[in-house]
Biopython code that builds the backbone (N, CA, C, O; Angstrom):
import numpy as np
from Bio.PDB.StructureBuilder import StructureBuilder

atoms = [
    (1, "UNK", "N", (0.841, -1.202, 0.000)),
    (1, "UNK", "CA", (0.000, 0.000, 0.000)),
    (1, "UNK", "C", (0.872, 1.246, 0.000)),
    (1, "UNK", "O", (1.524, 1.511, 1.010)),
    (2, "UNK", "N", (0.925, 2.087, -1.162)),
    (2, "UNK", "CA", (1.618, 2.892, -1.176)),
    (2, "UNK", "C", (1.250, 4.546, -0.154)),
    (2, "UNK", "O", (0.181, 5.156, -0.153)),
    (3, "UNK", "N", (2.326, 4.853, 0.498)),
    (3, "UNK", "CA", (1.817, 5.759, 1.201)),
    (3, "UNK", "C", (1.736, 7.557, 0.605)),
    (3, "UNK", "O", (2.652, 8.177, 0.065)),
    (4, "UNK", "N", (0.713, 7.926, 0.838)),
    (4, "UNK", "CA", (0.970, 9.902, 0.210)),
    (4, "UNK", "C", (1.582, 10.663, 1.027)),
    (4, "UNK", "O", (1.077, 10.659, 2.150)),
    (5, "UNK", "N", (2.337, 11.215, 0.918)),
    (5, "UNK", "CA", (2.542, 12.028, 2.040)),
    (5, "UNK", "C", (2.116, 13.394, 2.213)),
    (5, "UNK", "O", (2.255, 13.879, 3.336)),
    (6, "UNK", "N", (1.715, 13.961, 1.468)),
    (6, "UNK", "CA", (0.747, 14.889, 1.102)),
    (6, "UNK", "C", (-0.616, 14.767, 1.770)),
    (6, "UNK", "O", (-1.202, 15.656, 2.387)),
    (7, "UNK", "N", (-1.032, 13.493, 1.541)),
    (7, "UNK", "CA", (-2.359, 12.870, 2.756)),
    (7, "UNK", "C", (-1.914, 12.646, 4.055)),
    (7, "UNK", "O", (-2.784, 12.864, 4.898)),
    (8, "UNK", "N", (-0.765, 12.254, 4.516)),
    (8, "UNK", "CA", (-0.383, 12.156, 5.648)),
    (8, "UNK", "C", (-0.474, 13.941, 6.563)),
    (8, "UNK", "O", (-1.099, 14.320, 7.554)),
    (9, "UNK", "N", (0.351, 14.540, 5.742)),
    (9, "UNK", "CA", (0.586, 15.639, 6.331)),
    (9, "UNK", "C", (-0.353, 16.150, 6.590)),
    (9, "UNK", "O", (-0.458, 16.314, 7.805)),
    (10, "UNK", "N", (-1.578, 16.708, 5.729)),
    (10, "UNK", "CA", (-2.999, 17.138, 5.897)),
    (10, "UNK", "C", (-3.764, 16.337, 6.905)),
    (10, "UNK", "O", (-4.764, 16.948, 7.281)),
    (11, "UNK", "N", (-3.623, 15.268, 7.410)),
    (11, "UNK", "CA", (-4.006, 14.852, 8.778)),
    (11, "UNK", "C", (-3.361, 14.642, 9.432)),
    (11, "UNK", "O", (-3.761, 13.758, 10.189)),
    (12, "UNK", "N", (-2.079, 15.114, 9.711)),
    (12, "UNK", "CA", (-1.636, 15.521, 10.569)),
    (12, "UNK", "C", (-1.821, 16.713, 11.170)),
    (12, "UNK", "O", (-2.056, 16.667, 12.377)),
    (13, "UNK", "N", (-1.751, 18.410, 10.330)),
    (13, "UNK", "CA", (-2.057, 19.469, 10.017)),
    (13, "UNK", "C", (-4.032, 19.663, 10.729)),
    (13, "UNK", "O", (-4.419, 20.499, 11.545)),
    (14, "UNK", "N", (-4.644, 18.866, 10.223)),
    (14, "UNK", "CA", (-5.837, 18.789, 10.775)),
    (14, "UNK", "C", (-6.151, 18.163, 11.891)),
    (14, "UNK", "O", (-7.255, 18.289, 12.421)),
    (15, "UNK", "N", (-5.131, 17.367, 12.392)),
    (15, "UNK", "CA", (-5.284, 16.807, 14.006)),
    (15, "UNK", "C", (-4.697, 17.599, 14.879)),
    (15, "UNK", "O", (-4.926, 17.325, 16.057)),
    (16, "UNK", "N", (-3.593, 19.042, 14.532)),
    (16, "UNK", "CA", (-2.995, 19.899, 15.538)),
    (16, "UNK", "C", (-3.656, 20.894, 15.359)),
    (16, "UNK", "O", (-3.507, 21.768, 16.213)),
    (17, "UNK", "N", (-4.644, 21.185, 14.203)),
    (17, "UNK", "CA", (-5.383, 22.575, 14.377)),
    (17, "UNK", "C", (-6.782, 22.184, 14.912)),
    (17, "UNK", "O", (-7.733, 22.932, 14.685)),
    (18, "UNK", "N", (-6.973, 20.812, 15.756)),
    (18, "UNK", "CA", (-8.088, 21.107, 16.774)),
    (18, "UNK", "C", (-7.590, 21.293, 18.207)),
    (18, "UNK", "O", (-6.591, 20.798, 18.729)),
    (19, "UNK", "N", (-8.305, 21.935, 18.614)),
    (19, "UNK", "CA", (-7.960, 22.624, 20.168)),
    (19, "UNK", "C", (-7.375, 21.876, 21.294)),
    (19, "UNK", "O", (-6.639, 22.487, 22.068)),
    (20, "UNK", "N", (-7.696, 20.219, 21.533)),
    (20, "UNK", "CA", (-7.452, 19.592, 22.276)),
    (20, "UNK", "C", (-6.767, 18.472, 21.732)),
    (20, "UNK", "O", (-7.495, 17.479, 21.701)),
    (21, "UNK", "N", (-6.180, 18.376, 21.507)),
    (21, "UNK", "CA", (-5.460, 17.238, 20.779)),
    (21, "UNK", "C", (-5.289, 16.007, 21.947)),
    (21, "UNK", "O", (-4.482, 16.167, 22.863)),
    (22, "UNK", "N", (-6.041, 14.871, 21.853)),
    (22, "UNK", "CA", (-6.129, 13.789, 23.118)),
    (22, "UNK", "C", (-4.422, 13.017, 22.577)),
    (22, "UNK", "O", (-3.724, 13.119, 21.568)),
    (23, "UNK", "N", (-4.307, 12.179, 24.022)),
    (23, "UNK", "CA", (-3.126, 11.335, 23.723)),
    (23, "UNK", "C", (-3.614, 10.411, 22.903)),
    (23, "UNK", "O", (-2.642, 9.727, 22.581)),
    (24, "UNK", "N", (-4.910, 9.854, 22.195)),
    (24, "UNK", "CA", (-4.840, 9.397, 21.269)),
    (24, "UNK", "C", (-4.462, 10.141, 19.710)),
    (24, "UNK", "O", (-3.587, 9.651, 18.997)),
    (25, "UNK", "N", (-4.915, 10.862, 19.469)),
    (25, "UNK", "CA", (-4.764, 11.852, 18.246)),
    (25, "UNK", "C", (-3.476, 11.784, 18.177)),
    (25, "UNK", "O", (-3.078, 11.366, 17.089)),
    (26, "UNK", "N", (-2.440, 12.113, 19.154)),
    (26, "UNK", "CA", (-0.976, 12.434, 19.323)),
    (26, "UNK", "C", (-0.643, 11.148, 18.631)),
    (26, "UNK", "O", (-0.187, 11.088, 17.489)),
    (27, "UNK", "N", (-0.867, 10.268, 19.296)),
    (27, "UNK", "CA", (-0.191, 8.916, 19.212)),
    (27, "UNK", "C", (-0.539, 8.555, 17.451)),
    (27, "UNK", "O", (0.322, 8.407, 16.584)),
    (28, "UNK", "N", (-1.835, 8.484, 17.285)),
    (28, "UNK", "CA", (-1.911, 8.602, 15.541)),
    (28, "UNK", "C", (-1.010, 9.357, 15.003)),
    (28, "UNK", "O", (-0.465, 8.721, 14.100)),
    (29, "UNK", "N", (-0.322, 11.031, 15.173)),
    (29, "UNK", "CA", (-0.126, 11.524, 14.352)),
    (29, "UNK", "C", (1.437, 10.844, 14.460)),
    (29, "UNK", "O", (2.099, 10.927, 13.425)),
    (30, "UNK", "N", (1.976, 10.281, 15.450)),
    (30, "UNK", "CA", (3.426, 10.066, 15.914)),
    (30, "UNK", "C", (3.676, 8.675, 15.035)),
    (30, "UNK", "O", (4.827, 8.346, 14.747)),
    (31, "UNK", "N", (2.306, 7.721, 14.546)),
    (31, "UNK", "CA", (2.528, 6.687, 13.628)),
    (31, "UNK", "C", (2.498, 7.051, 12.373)),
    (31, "UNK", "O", (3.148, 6.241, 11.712)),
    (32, "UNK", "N", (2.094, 7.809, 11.788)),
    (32, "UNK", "CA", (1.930, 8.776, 10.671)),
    (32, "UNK", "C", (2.790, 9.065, 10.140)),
    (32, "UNK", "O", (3.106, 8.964, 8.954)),
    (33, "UNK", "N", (3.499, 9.662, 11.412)),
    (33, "UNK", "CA", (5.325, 10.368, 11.208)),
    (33, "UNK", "C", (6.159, 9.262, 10.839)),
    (33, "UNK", "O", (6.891, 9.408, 9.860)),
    (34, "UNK", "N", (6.163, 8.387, 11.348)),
    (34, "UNK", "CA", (7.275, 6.838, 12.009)),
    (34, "UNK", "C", (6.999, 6.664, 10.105)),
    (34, "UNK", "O", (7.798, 6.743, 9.172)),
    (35, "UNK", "N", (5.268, 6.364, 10.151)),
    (35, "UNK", "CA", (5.347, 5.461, 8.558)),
    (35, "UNK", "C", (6.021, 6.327, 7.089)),
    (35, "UNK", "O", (6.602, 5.902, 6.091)),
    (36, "UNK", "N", (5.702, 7.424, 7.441)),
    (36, "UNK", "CA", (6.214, 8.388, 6.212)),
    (36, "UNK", "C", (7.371, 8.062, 6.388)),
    (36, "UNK", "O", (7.802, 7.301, 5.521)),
    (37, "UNK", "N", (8.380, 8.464, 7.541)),
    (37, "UNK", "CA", (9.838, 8.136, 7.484)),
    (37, "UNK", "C", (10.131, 6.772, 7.396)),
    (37, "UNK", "O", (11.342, 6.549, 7.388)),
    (38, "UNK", "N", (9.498, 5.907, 7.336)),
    (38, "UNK", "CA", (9.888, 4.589, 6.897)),
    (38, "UNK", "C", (9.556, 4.375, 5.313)),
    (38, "UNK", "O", (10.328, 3.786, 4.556)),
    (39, "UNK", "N", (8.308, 4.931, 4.914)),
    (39, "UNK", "CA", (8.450, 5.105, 3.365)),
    (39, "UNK", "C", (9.593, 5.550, 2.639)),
    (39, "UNK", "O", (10.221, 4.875, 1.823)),
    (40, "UNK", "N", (9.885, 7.017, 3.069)),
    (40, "UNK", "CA", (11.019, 7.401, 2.773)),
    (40, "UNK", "C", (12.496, 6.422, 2.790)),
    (40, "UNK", "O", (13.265, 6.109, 1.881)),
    (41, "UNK", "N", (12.488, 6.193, 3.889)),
    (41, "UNK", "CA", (13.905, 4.985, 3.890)),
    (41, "UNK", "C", (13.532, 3.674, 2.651)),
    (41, "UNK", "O", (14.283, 3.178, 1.812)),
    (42, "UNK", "N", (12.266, 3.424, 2.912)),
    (42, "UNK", "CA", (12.828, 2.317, 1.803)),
    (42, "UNK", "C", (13.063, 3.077, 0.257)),
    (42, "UNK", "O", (13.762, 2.628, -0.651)),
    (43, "UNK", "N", (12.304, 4.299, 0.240)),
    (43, "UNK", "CA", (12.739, 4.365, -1.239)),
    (43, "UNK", "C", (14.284, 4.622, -1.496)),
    (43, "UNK", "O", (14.716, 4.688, -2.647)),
]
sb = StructureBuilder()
sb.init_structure("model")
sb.init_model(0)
sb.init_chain("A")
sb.init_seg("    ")
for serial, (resi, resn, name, xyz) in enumerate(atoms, 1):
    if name == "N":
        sb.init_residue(resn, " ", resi, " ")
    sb.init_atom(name, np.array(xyz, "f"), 0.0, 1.0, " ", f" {name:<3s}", serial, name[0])
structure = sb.get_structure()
């Protein structure tokens, strides 16, 4: 499954511009991060 990172970022971007960001939200956006930079490494 190829990843966008362009889609990544925009929900990321949209999970820090709501007001309360729960330790779940965080934790999504922190796998988000991990997978893009692992996309990146394999290419």
């Amino acid at each position: 499954m190829p990843i966008n990172p362009s889609s990544l970022s925009f929900k990321i971007i949209k999970s820090l511009a709501t007001p309360k960001p729960s330790f779940k939200k965080l934790s999504i956006i922190y796998h988000l991060f991990a997978s893009e930079q692992m996309a990146k490494k394999i290419k």
